[in-house]
C-alpha positions as CSV (number, residue, x, y, z in Angstrom):
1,X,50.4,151.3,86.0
2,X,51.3,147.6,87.6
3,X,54.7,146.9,88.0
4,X,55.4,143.0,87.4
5,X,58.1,142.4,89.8
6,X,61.3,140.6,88.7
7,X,62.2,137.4,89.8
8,X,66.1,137.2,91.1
9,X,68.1,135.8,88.5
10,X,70.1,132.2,89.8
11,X,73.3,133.0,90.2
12,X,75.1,130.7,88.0
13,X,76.6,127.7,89.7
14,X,80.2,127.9,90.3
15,X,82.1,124.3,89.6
16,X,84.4,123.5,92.4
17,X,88.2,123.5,90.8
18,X,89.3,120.2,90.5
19,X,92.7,119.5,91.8
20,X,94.9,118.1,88.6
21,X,95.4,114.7,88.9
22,X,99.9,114.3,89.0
23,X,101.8,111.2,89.3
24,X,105.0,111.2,91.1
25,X,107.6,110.7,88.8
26,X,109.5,107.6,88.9
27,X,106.7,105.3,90.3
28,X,105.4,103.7,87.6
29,X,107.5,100.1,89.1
30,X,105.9,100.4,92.1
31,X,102.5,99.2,90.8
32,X,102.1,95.6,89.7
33,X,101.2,95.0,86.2
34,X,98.3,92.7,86.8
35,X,99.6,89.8,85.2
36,X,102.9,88.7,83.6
37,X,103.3,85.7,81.4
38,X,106.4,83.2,81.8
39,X,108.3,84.0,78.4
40,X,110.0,80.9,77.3
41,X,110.1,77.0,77.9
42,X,107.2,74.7,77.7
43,X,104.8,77.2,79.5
44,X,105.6,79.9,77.6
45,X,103.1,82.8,77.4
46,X,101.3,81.2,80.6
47,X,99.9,83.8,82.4
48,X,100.7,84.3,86.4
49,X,98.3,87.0,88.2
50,X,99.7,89.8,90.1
51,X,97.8,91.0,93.0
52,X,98.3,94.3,94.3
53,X,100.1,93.8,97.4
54,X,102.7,96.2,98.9
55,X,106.7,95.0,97.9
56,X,105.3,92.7,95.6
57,X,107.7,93.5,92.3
58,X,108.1,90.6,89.5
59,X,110.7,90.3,88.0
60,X,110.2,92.3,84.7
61,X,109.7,90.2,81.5
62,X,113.5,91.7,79.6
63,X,115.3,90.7,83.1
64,X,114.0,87.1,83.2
65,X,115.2,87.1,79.2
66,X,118.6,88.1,80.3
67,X,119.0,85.7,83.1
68,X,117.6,83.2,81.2
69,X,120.1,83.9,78.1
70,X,122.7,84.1,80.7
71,X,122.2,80.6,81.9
72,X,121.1,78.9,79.3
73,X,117.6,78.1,77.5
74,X,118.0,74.4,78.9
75,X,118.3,74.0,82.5
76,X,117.6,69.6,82.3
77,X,118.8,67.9,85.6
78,X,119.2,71.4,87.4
79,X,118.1,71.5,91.0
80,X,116.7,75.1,91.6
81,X,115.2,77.1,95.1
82,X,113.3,80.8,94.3
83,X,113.1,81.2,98.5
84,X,111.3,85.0,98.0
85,X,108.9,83.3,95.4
86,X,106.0,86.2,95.6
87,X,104.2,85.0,91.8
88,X,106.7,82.7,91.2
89,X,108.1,83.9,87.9
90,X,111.6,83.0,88.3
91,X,110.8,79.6,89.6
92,X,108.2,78.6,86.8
93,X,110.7,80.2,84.0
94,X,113.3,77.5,85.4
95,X,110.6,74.7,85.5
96,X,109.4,75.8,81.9
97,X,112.8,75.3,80.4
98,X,113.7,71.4,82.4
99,X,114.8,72.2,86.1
100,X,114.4,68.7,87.9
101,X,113.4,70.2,90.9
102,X,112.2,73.7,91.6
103,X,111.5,74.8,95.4
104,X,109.3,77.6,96.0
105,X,109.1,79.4,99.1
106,X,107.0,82.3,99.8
107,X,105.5,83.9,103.1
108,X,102.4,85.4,102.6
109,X,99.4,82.7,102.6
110,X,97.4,83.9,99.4
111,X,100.2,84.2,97.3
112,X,101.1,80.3,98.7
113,X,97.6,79.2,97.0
114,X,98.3,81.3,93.7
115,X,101.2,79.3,93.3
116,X,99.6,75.9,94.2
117,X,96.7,76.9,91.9
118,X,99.4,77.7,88.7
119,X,101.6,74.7,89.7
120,X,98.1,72.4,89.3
121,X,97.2,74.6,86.1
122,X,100.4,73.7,84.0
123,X,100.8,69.9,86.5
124,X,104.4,71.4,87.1
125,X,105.3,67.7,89.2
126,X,108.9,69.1,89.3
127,X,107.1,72.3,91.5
128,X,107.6,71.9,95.1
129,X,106.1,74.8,97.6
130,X,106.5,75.7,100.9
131,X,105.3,78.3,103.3
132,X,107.4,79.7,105.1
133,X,110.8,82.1,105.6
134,X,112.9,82.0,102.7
135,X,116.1,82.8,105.3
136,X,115.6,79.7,107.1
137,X,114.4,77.3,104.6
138,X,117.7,78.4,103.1
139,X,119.7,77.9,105.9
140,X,118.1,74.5,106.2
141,X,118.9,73.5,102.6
142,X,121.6,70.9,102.2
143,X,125.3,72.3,101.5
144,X,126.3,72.4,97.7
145,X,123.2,70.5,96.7
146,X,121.5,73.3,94.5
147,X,122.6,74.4,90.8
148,X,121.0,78.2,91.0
149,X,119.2,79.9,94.2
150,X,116.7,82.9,92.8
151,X,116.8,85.7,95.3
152,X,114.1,88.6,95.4
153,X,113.8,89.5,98.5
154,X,111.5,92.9,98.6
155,X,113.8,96.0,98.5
156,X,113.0,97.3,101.7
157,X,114.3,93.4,103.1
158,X,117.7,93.6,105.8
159,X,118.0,90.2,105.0
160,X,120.4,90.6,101.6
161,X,123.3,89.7,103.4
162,X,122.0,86.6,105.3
163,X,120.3,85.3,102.3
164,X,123.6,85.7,100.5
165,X,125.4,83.9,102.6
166,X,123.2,81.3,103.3
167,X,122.9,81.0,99.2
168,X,126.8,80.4,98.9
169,X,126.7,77.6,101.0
170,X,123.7,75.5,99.3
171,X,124.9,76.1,95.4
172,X,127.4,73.5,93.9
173,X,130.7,74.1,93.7
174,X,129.6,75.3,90.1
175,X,126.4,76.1,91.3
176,X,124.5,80.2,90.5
177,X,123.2,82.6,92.9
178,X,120.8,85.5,91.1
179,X,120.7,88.2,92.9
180,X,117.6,90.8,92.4
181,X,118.0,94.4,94.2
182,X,118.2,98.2,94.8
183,X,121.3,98.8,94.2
184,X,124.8,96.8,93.0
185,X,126.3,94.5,95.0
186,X,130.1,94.5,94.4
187,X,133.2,91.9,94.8
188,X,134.7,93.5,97.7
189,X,131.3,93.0,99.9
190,X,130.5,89.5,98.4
191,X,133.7,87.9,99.0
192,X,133.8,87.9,102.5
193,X,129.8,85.9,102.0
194,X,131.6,83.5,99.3
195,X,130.4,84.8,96.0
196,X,132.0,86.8,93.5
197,X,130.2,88.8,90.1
198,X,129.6,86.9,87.4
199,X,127.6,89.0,85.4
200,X,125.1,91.9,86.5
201,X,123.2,94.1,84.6
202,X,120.5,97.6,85.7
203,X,116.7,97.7,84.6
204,X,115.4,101.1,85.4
205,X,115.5,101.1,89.5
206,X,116.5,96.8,89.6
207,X,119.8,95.8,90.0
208,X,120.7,92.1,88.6
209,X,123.6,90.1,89.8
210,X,124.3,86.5,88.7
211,X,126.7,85.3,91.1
212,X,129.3,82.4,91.3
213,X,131.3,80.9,94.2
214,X,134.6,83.2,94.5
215,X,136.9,80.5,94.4
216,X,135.0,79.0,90.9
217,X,137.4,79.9,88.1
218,X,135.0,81.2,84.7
219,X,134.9,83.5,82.2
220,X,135.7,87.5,83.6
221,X,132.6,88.9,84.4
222,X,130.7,90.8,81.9
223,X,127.9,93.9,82.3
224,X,124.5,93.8,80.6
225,X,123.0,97.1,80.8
226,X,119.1,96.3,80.0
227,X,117.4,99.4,78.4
């Protein structure tokens, strides 16, 4: 009798495990949307790219509303610096709704050309850009000859103070300072810089401070919690 030996049997492939794929909580701000589009004024719904690059954070689209309801829809005749530009979204919203003059500045080199390229898209003439520090160039800006200075300096920046200051001294007597950060900023640490709350608000991880001169009598100052 023949005996047909048996061929081995493949063992039956074992799938490595997979580890589970698990976001941290509490980081979806950290990564840039893409795009955003300026939400009011003549270039309304005019897109402005969004490169991935690290402490780049704009503004998000139900802040800018706020500020922008804040302030007013028309900004005619208003002379306005963003000196921590990054896309530019603060500084195009005031150019979209009549700012005379807008001054970006920003640091990093490819972000400069996004901005020049937008500025040519929408032939913003009012759109001025500079490279540069937005410290200095705001040191360097003439005293009381701006209505509103935009300030979003990345969170991580130890320049809130400086900038501050330096802000007080180039706004109006009238004149705005918004203030974009990681926490609130109170009366009792703004005084001594020369600005006082004028109305502040909290998206998620941003603080928002819109900021007058402290010896500017206006309206008491008013909270706008942003959902």
């Amino acid at each position: 009798m023949k005996y047909t030996a048996l061929k081995p049997q493949a063992e039956p492939a074992v799938k490595p495990l997979m580890k589970p794929t698990v976001k941290p909580k509490g980081t979806a701000h950290l990564k840039p949307p893409g795009e955003i589009r300026i939400i009011g004024g003549q270039y309304k719904r005019t897109k402005l790219p969004v490169p991935n690059k690290p402490g780049l954070r704009p503004t998000p689209d139900r802040v800018r509303e706020t500020l922008f309801n804040w302030l007013g829809q028309d900004l005619s005749g208003w002379r306005c610096a963003d000196v921590f530009a990054g896309t530019g979204a603060l500084g195009f919203e005031a150019a979209s709704r009549g700012a005379a003059e807008v001054l970006l500045c920003e640091q990093d080199p490819a972000l400069v050309l996004q901005l020049k390229s937008v500025q040519a898209r929408l032939r913003a003439d009012m759109v001025r850009i500079e490279r540069g520090d937005g410290l200095s160039l705001l040191r360097r800006l003439p005293a009381a000859s701006m209505q509103l200075v935009l300030l979003d300096p990345p969170f991580d920046s130890i320049q809130f103070e400086a900038a501050l200051k330096a802000a007080a001294q180039a706004i109006a007597p009238k004149g705005l300072v918004y203030l974009e950060a990681p926490r609130a900023w109170l009366d009792e640490e703004l005084a001594p810089l020369g600005l006082q709350v004028h109305r502040s608000g909290k998206a998620g991880a941003v603080h928002f401070h819109l900021l007058r001169k402290n010896d500017t009598p206006q309206d008491s100052p008013q909270d706008a919690p942003v959902a």
